[in-house]
N, C-alpha and C positions, 0 to 999 in steps of 0.2 A: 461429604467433606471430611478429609481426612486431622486427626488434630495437629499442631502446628502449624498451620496453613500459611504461616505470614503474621506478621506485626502491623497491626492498622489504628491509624490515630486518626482523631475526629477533631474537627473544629466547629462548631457550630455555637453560637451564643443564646443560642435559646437550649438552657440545659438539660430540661427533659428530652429533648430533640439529640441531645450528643450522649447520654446515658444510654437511651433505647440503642440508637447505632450501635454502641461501642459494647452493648449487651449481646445484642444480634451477632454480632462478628465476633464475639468468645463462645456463642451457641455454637457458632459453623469451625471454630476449631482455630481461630487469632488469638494470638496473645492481643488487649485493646486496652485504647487508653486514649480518654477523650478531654476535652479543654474549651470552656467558653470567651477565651480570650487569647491576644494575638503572641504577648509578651510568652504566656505558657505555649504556645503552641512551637514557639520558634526552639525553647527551651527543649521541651520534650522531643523534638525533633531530632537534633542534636546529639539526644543521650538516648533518646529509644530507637532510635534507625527506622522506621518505618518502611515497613515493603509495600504499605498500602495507606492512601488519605481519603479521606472523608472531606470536602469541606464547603462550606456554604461562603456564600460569593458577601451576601449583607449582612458584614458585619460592622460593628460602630469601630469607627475612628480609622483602622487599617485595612481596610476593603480586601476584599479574597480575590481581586485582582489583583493587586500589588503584594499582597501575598504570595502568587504564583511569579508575578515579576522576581519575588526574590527568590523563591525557589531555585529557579530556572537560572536566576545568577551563581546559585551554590551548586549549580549542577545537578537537581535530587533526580534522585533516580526513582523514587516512586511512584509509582499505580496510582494518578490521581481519580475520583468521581467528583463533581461537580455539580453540588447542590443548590436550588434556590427556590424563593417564589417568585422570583422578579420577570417571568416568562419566559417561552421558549427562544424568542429570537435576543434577548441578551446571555442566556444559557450557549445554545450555538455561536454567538459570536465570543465567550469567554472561554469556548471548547478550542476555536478555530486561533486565538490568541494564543493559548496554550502551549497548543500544537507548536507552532509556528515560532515559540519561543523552545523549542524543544524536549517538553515536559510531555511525559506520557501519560494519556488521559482515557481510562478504560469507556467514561459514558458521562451522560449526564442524568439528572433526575429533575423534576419538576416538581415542587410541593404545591400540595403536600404526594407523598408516593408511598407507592407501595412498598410494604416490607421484602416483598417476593420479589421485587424490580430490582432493590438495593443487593438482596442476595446473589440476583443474575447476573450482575454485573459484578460482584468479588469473586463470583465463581467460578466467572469465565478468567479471568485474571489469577486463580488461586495458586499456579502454579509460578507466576514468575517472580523472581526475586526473594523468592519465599525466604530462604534460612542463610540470606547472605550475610555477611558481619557488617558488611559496609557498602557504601552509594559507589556505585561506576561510574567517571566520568566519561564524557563521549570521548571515541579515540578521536587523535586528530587526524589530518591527513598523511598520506605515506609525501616523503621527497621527490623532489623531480627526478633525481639519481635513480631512485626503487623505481619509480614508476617507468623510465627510458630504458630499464635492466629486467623489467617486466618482459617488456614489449619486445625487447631483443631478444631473449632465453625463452621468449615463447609459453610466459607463465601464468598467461589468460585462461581461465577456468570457464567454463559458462554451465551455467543450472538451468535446470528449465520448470517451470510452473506451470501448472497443466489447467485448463478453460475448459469447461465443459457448460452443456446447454439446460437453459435453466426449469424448463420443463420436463423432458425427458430424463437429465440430469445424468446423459450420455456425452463422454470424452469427444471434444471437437478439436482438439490440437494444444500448443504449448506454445509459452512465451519465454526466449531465450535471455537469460539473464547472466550481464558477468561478473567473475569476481579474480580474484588474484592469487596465487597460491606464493605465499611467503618462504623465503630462503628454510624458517623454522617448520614450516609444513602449516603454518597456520591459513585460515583463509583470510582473506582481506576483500571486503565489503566495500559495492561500488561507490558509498558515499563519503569514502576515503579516499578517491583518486578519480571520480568522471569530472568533475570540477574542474578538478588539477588538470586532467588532460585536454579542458576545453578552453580553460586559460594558456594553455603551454603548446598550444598549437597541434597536440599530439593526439585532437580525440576523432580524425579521419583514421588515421593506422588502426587505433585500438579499435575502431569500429569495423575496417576491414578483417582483423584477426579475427572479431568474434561472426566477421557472417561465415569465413571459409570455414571455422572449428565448428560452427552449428550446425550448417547448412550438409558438409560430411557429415558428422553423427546423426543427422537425422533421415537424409537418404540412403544409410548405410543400416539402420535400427525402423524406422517408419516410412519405408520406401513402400511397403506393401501397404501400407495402409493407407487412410483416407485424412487423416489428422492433417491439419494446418502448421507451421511454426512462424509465429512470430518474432520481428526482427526491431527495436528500438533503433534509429534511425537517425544518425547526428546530421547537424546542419550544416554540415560538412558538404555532404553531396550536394548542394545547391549548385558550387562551385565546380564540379567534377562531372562536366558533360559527356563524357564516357560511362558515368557509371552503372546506366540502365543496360547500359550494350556489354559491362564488363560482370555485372549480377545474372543477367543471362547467360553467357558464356558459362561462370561457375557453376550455376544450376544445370544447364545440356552435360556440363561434360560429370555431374554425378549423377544422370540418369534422373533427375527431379525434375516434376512441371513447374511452371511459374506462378499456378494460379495455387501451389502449397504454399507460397511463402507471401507473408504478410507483411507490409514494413511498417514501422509503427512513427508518424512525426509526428513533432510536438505543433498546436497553432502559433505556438509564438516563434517557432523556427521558421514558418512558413508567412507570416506576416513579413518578419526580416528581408525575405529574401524572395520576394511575392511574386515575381514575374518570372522568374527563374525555376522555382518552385513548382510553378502552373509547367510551365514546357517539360520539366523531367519527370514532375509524379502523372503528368500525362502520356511520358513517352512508358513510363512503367507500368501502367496501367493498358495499355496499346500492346502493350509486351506478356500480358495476361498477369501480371502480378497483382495482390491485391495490398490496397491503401487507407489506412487507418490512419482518424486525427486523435493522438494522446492527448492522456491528460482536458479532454473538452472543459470546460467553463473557470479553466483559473488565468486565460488572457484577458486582452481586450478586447477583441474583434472576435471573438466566434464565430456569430451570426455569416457574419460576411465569407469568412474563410472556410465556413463550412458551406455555403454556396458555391464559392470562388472555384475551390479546388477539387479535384475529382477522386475524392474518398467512396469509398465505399462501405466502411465502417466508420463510428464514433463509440469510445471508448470513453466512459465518463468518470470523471477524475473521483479518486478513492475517498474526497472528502466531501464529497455529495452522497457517499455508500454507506462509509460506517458509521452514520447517526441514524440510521432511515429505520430499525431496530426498535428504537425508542424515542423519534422525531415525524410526528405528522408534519410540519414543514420540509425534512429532508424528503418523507417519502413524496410530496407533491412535487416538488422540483426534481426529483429523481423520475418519477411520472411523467411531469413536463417536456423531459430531454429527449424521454425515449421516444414519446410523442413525437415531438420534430423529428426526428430520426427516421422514425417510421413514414411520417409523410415526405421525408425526402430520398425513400427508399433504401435506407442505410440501415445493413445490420450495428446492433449495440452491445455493447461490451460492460460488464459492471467489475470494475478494480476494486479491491476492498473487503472482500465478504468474508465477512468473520463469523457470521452463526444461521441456524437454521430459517428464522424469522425474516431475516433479511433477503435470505434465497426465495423464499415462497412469497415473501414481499415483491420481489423484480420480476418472478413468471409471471404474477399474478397482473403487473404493470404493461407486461408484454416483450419486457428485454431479454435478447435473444438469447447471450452468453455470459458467464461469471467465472472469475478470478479471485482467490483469497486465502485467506491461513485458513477458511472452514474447510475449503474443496483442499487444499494441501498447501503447504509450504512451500518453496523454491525447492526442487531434487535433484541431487546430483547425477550424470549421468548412469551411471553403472545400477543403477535403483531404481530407475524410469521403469522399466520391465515390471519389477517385483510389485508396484504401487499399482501398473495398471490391470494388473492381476488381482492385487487385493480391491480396488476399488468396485471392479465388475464384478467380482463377486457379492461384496458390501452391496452391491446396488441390486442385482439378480436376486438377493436374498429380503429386500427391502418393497422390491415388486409384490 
């Protein structure tokens, strides 16, 4: 750990417990600074910016859940950990609140814990946020105007994030991702306009732009090879009884099989629109494409829809993934899913993987393929090449 790593503040009311922390984390190279009460924490907060929190859920009077409530109302932008003794299933469900209030939460820990745990987890986080002056709000969305001038001017970018197999820990294909490239050259991240375009009637186009700009670059770059691409898949096409017969045509006429490209639906698109659903991801499936359910276990009918419909893969949603690390409950339920998968003759998919523990975690379970910031980031096209160059070599030399 390099010094200046970050600015990390601890809360914790049991104050040998927020000394050691905030000891530990001036070892690894933080500037720290810790507090056994709510009143100084909010303070310090404020006047120390913190790149990084410490903080324990029981505390007297203002609970570290409503602590995070307010966080999340100030918009903080810090690297929270998530400390307690109160167990792991209120631990996870104070990770999954978090979240889902838009605060970013590197892990959780369970007391008492290790010193070596607490370290893994700042260290995997040591780089972000580190020497900012100040908290970034979330952007908001772009306009309907930006986003119709997108779509016109043709300014649909798409990245691709590359899957590979979780034993062999050999490249199996890529999942196509979009983004927007801004009038100022900036990029613009899908969770500033997929929204927008599904409220605004416009997220059938956007999703035709990005399979014709993928589905070229990829039989024009990975024509010879044996890789997959995967396709997110609006629920749009429910409605668009052509469109198995008009994805085929696109693929014949770039020289691509049907059984390279994977479409990715969500369960809860396919609940919506159930019987409709069945007749076209059956006719796409008849048409040798292959059919992924996203996102698995955050509807409410899984079970059924993954019966119902004729998948062939299950993708299990990234927040069954990145606890599994440091959660015997994540890894049984992550276990669990592949389980059913596997007896329903379904390859699986793990979204999420962020370190090594968790990859050796999912072969070890039996799941097929992984996706995540450990295996790589999102990559622009023109760098595909150079990454799967370094990777095969990384990996040849790792053998």
């Amino acid at each position: 750990m390099t010094l200046n790593a970050g600015r990390l503040l601890v809360l914790d009311d049991d104050s040998q417990v927020s000394i050691t922390i905030r000891e530990m984390a001036q070892a690894a190279g933080y500037t720290a600074k810790s507090c056994t009460c709510t009143d100084d924490f909010f303070s310090l907060n404020s006047d120390f910016k913190p790149t990084h929190i410490v903080l324990d859920l029981a505390m007297p009077g203002l609970d570290g859940v409503e602590v995070m409530r307010r966080l999340a109302q100030e918009n903080c932008a810090a690297t929270i950990i998530i400390v307690s003794g109160l167990g792991e299933k209120v631990l996870n469900a104070a990770k999954t609140a978090a979240d889902e209030s838009g605060l970013r939460v590197a892990g959780i820990l369970s007391k008492p814990f290790r010193i070596s745990a607490l370290r893994a987890l700042i260290s995997t986080y040591s780089n972000d946020l580190s020497n900012s002056t100040s908290q970034p709000t979330k952007l908001a969305e772009i306009s309907i105007e930006q986003l119709k001038n997108a779509l016109t001017e043709q300014r649909l970018e798409v990245h691709y994030q590359p899957q590979i197999g979780c034993r062999k820990r050999n490249i199996v294909g890529f999942e196509a991702l979009a983004r927007i490239r801004g009038k100022q050259n900036e990029l613009i991240m899908p969770d500033r306009f997929i929204s927008l375009a599904e409220r605004e009637g416009l997220i059938h186009q956007l999703t035709l732009q990005v399979f014709e700009q993928a589905i070229s670059w990829f039989a024009d770059v990975m024509g010879g090879t044996d890789y997959t691409l995967s396709l997110n898949t609006s629920p749009s096409i429910f409605v668009d009884a052509d469109f198995p017969s008009k994805l085929t045509e696109l693929c014949i006429s770039k020289g691509l099989a049907p059984h390279r490209i994977k479409l990715e639906v969500t369960e809860t698109s396919t609940a919506k629109n159930a019987s409709l659903a069945l007749e076209l991801l059956t006719q796409l499936r008849v048409k040798g494409f292959l059919v992924a359910i996203d996102d698995f276990g955050v509807g409410y009918s899984s079970t059924e829809q993954l019966v119902r419909q004729p998948f062939s893969e299950l993708k299990i949603d990234k927040n069954f993934i990145i606890p599994i690390a440091h959660s015997e409950e994540a890894q049984k339920i992550a276990a669990s899913l592949i389980a059913l998968a596997r007896a329903l003759k379904l390859t699986t998919t793990a979204e999420g993987v962020e370190d090594e523990r968790s990859l050796t975690l999912l072969a070890d379970a039996g799941c097929d393929l992984a996706q995540g910031f450990f295996i790589s980031r999102p990559i622009a096209p023109e760098s595909i090449l150079e990454w799967i160059k370094q990777f095969t070599a990384t990996s040849a030399a790792s053998t």
